[in-house]
C-alpha positions, 0 to 999 in steps of 0.5 A: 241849244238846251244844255244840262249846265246852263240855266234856263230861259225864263220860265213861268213865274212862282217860287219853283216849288210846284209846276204852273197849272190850275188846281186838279178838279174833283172830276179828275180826282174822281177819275184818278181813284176809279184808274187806281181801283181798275188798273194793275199799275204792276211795275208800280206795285214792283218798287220794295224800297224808298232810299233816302241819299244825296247826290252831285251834279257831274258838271257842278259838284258844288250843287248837291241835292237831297234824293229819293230812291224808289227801288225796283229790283228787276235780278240779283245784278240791277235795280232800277229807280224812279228818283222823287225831290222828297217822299211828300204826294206832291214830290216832283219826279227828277230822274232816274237811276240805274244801279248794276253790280261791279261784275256788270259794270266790267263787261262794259266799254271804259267810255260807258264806264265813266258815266257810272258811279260807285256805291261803296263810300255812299253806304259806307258812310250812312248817307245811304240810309233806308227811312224807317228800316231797322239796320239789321233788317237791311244789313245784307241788302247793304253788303250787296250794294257796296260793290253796285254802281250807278248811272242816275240822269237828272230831268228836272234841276228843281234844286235851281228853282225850275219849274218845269223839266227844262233843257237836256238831263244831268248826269249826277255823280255820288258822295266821295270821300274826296272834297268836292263829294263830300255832302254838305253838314247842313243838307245832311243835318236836315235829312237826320232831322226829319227822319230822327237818324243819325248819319254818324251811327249808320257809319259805325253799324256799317263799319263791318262791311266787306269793301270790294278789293278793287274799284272800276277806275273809270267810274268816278271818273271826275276824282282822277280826271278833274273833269264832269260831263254836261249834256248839250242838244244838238239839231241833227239831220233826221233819218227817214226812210223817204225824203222829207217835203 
């Protein structure tokens, strides 16, 4: 059965960085245009940030991946975002993240828990970085979100070449301090470049912060437990309301 730490199958030929398909035709350019112009698209239009991080997968720290948040704000407690491999047209969407506040992530079970993960060090250490946005444009969106946790399920596990969203999601986990979070040097070195940033001085803006005076000790579960999670799916009996022929 798929399985979100096993590779795949094989899968249809190229080098993973597009999904197999023929070329989009004028006619359905065309179409898409006419769509965009008579369409609201209104939760669309609701995404207010692009948020450029990183991330691990839970069942396989050592596999780390450049993210792409696009931020919607729904209230004051929980955003949700469409997760994209880069900015580009072309960016494959991989997943999707939810981020509640720490008051939230309290009221829920601690089984519910240890699939969250903190925000605090992400922030803290400028991995989190806001493309374009001035500092102190985004300072109290920053000292909001270092008390938020997030739940971030991975579709399509680009980063090992598939070409289509194969098997079952991943659970993603976020950079710590702790080694097997700590984001590789070049992956973070490649980010600064394309932006013209530097991770080093979002960390010395940021070091005014209030930190939350106590972290939810399930989430990041795997820094105390030493263990991840990994999805496998399963055939079950279905439930019907009649029997099946």
């Amino acid at each position: 059965m798929a399985s979100s730490d096993k590779t795949p199958d094989p899968m249809p030929g190229g080098d993973g960085s597009m999904p197999p398909g023929k070329a989009t035709t004028v006619t359905q350019s065309v179409l898409d245009k006419g769509a965009q112009m008579m369409q609201t698209l209104n939760p669309i239009k609701q995404m207010s940030q692009h948020v450029c991080s990183f991330a691990c997968y839970s069942h396989d720290m050592s596999r780390q991946i450049e993210t792409h948040y696009y931020v919607t704000r729904l209230n004051n407690d929980f955003l949700q975002c469409a997760v994209y491999d880069s900015d580009q047209p072309n960016a494959r969407l991989i997943g999707v993240e939810y981020i509640i506040s720490g008051r939230i992530l309290e009221t829920l079970l601690p089984e519910e828990q240890k699939l969250w993960h903190s925000h605090a060090h992400e922030i803290t250490s400028g991995l989190w970085a806001n493309p374009r946005v001035p500092e102190m444009v985004n300072s109290g969106e920053l000292q909001d979100l270092v008390n938020t946790y997030g739940k971030f399920w991975c579709t399509w596990q680009t980063d090992r070449g598939d070409r289509l969203p194969l098997g079952a999601p991943a659970l993603m986990m976020s950079p710590q301090e702790a080694e097997l979070g700590i984001i590789k040097i070049d992956l973070v070195k490649k980010r600064d470049d394309k932006y013209k940033i530097s991770t080093d001085d979002l960390k010395k803006s940021r070091a005014n912060l209030v930190l939350p005076e106590s972290m939810n000790r399930m989430a990041d579960y795997w820094k105390h437990a030493g263990k991840g999670f990994a999805i496998d799916v399963e055939e079950t009996q279905m439930k019907t309301t009649a029997p099946f022929p």
